[in-house]
C-alpha positions as CSV (number, residue, x, y, z in Angstrom):
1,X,-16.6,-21.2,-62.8
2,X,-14.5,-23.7,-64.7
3,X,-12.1,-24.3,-67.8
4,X,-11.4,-27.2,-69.8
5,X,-8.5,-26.6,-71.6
6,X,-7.3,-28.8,-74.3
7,X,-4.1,-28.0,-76.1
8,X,-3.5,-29.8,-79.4
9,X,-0.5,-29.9,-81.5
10,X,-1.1,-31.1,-84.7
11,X,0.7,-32.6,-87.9
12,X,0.4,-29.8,-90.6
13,X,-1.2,-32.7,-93.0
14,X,-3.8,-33.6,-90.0
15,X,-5.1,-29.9,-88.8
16,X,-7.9,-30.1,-90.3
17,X,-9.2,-33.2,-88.8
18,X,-8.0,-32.4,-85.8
19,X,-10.3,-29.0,-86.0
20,X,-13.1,-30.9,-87.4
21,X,-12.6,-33.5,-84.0
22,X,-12.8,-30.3,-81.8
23,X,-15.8,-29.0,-84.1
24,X,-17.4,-32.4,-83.5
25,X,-16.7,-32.3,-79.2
26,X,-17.6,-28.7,-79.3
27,X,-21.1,-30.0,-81.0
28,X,-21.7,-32.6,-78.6
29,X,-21.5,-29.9,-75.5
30,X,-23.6,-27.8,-77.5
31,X,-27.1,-27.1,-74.6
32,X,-25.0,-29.2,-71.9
33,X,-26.2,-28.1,-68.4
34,X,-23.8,-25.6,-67.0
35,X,-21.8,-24.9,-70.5
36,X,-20.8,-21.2,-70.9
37,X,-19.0,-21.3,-73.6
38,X,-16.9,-24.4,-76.1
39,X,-14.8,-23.8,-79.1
40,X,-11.5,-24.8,-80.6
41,X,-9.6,-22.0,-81.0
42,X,-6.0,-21.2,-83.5
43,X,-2.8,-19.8,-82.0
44,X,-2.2,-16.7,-84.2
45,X,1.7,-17.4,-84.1
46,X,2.1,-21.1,-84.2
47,X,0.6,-24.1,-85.3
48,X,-0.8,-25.1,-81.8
49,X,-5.1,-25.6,-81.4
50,X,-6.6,-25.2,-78.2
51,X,-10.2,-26.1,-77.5
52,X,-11.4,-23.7,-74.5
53,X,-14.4,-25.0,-72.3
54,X,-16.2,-23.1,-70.0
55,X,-18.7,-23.9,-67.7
56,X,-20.5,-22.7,-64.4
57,X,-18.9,-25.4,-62.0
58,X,-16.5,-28.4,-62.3
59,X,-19.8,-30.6,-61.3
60,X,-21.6,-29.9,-64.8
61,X,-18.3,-30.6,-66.5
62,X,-17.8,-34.1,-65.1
63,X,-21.6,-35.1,-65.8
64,X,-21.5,-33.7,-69.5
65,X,-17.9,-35.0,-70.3
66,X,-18.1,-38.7,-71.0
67,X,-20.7,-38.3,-73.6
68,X,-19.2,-34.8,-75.2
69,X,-15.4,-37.2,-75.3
70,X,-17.5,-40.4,-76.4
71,X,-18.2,-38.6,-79.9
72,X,-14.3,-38.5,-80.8
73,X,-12.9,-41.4,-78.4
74,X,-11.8,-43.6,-81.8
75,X,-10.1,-40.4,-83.7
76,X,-6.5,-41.6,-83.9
77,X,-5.2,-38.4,-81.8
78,X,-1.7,-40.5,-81.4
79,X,-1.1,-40.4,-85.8
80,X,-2.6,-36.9,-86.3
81,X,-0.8,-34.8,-83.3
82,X,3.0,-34.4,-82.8
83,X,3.0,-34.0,-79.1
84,X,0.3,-35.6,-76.5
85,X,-2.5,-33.8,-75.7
86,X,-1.9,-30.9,-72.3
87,X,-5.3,-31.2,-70.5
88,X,-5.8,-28.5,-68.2
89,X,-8.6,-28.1,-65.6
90,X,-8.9,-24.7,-63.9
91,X,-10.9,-23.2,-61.5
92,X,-11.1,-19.4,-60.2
93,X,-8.7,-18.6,-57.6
C-alpha cells in the first residue's frame, strides 16, 4: 500500500475553494487504477485540510498523478493558503 498525503492550510476567506480544489483532484482520481480510497478531509480542532490518498502501490500513484494534479495545476494555491503545501508520501513499514 501507499498514501498521498496533502496537508493544506488555508486563509479562512479561501477554505472553501481550497475544499472545492481537493473536491475537484479527488474527482479526477475517481476509477484510477490502484485507487483505494481519495478525499479531502477537515481537522476537527484547527483550520488545517488534508487530502488523504490511498492506493495499492506507489506505481499506480505515479501513473494516475499527473492527470489527477493537471485538473487544479492553475488554482492560485500561493494567494489562498497561509503556509506551503506538506506533501507526504508513505508506504507500509
Amino acid at each position: 500500500m501507499f498514501t498521498h498525503i496533502a496537508i493544506h492550510t488555508p486563509k479562512p476567506e479561501y477554505r472553501q475553494d481550497v475544499i472545492d480544489s481537493m473536491q475537484r483532484a479527488a474527482a479526477a482520481g475517481m476509477g484510477a487504477p490502484g485507487l483505494v480510497q481519495m478525499a479531502p478531509w477537515k481537522e476537527i480542532e484547527g483550520g488545517r485540510l488534508v487530502g488523504l490518498a490511498i492506493w495499492e502501490s506507489r506505481e499506480a500513484f505515479l501513473a494516475a498523478a499527473p492527470g489527477i494534479f493537471a485538473v487544479v495545476s492553475d488554482d492560485p494555491f500561493d494567494l489562498w493558503e497561509d503556509e506551503p503545501i506538506v506533501s507526504l508520501k508513505l508506504e507500509e513499514a
